[in-house]
N, C-alpha and C positions, 0 to 999 in steps of 0.2 A: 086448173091443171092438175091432172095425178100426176102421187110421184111412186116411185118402187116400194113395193114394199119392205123391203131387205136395206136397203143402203137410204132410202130418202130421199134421191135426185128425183128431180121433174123427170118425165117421160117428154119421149119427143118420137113423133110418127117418123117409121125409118123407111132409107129408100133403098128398093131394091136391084141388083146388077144393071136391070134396063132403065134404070133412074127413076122409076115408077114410086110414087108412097105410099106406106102399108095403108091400104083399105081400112076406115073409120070403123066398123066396126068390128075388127080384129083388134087396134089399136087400142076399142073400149075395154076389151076383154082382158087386155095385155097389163100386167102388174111388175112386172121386173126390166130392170133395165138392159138386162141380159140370161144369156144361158149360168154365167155362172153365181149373178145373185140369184137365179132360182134355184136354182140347184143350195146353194148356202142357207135357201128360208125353207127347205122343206121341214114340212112338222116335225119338232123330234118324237119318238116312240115311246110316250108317257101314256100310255093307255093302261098294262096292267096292271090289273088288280091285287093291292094289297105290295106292291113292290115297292122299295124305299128308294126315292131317287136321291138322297142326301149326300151332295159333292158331287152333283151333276152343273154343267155348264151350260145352259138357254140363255143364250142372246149375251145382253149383259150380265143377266142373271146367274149367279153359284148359288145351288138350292142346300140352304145349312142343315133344316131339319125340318121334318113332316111335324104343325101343329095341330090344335084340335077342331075337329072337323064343322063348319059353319053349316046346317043343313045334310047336305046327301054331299057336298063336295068336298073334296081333299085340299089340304090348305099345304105351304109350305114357309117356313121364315127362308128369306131369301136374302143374299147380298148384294148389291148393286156392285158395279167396276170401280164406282164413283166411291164407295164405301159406306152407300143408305144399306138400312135393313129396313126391311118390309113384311107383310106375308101377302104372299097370292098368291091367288087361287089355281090350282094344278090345270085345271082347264085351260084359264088363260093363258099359261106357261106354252101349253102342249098348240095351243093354236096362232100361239103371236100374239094376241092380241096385249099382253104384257111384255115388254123387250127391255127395260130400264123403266127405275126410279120417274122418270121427267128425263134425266141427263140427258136423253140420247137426241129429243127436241134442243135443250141447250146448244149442246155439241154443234148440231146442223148450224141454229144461230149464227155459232160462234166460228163457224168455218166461212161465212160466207163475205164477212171481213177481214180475215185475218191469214197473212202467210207465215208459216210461222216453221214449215219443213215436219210437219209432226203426223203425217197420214201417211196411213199403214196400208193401202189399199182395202179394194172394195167398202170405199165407206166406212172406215174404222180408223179413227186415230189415237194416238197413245193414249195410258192410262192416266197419265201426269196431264195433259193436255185434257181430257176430260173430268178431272177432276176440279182443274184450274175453270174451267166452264163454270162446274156447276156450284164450287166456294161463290160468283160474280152472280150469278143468277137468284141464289136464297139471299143473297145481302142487299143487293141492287134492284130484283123486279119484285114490286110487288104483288103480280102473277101469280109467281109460284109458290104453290101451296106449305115450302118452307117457309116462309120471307117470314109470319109473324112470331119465329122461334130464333130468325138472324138478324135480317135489317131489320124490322120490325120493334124491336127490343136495342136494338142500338149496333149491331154487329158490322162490325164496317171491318173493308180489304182496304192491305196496303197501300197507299195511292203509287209507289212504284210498282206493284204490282199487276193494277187496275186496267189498266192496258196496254200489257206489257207480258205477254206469254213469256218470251224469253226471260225477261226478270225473275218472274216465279220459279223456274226453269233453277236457271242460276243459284240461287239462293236458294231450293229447296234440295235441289238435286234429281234422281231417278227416286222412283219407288226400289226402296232397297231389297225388298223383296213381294210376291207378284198380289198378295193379299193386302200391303200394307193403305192405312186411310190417313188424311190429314187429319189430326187434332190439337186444336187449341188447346194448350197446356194451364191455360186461365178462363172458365166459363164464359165469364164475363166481359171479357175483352177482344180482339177483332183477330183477324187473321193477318199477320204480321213476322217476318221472321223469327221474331225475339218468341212468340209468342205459339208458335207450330212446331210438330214435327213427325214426321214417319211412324205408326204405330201399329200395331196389331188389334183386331177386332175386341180382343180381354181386354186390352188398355182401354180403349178409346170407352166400354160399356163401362168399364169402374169410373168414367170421368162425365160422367152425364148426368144432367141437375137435375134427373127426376131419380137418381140414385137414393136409397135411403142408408145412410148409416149406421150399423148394431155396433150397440157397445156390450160385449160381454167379457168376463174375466179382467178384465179390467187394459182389453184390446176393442179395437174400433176396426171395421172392416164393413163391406158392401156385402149384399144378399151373397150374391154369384161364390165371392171369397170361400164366404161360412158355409155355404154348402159344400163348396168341395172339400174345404177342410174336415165337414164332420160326415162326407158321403153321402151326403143327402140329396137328392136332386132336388134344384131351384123350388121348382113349381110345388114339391111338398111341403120344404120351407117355409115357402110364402104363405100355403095355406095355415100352417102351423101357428106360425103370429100373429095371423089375422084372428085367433079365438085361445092361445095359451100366452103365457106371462113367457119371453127369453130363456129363461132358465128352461123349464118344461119343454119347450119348442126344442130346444138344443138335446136334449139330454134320453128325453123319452125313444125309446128303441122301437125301430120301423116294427109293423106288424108279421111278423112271421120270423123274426130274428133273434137272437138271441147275444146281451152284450160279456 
């Protein structure tokens, strides 16, 4: 059975005023389940050349920043609703075929059990509610291509939480504001009230175990930190201590500058 392309419901051959149903091969052709999720999945206009889509809105996707280009295709880091980052590819953006992290298969999953008052129409429900999805999914299926970085390694959800949207709900609250992600405030341990909370994208990247720690001046801080502190963007940082000693890294003045 096809489903829409836009919302993810099954399709269902319609009938018309004379109680007739739509002709099979109209039906094959037909991708939405209406005028107005087609009209919602039209392409967005990511075609020109050289134009920065950065803090644009596709699908689930908010596109953070254009990275470096893989071949002849434009790449972009992207954020999920859910709070994944990713990069993909500008094409995929511009034609669908990238709409969410995974999440958005979760979601569907997880609506098809569960009442829980959280849909927003057309196929969309809250962010708290897709989020709650997809915490269940990287800990619980080992499917999805998170699971060996949550359940996998030991990451287990609160068992009141576990099947129990409204508990999550309760206990965490809204998204206090429309960016923010779940993060477990202790790498290592599960997602738990004692143990989560509302963060911002900066937060949640200073709290990630592939984080590396600098210790300079006799302060400790994450890559991201020391670049902004010393101006420097990330990416030449990195390259920086990957072939000079900290000190140098830190201190030697950008090409064409003067300190």
């Amino acid at each position: 059975m096809s489903t829409c392309n836009y919302c993810g419901k099954q399709l269902h051959r319609k009938v018309n005023t004379k109680g007739q149903l739509e002709a099979p091969s109209l039906f094959k052709k037909r991708k939405h389940c209406d005028l107005r999720c087609a009209a919602k999945s039209t392409k967005p206009h990511l075609h020109f050349k050289g134009e920065d889509f950065a803090g644009r809105k596709i699908h689930y996707w908010t596109m953070l920043r254009e990275v470096e280009r893989k071949g002849t295709r434009r790449h972009y880091l992207c954020l999920c609703d859910c709070g994944t980052e990713k990069i993909v590819a500008l094409s995929n953006l511009r034609s669908g075929k990238s709409k969410s992290c995974g999440c958005l298969r979760d979601e569907i999953a997880c609506q098809a059990n569960t009442k829980h008052g959280e849909k927003r129409g057309q196929g969309r429900y809250s962010p708290e509610y897709v989020v709650w999805c997809h915490i269940k999914s990287r800990c619980c299926n080992p499917r999805n291509k998170s699971y060996k970085n949550y359940g996998g390694r030991g990451i287990t959800v609160y068992e009141r939480w576990l099947n129990s949207f409204e508990n999550f709900l309760a206990d965490m609250g809204r998204k206090p504001f429309k960016q923010a992600m779940i993060e477990r405030i202790k790498n290592d341990e599960g997602y738990s009230p004692d143990n989560c909370k509302w963060a911002t994208n900066a937060e949640q990247s200073r709290n990630r175990r592939s984080n590396i720690v600098i210790k300079y001046q006799g302060r400790e801080m994450v890559l991201s930190d020391w670049a902004i502190e010393l101006g420097i963007s990330r990416a030449t940082l990195s390259s920086r201590l990957k072939v000079w000693p900290v000190e140098k890294a830190f201190t030697e003045p950008i090409l064409g500058t003067h300190k």
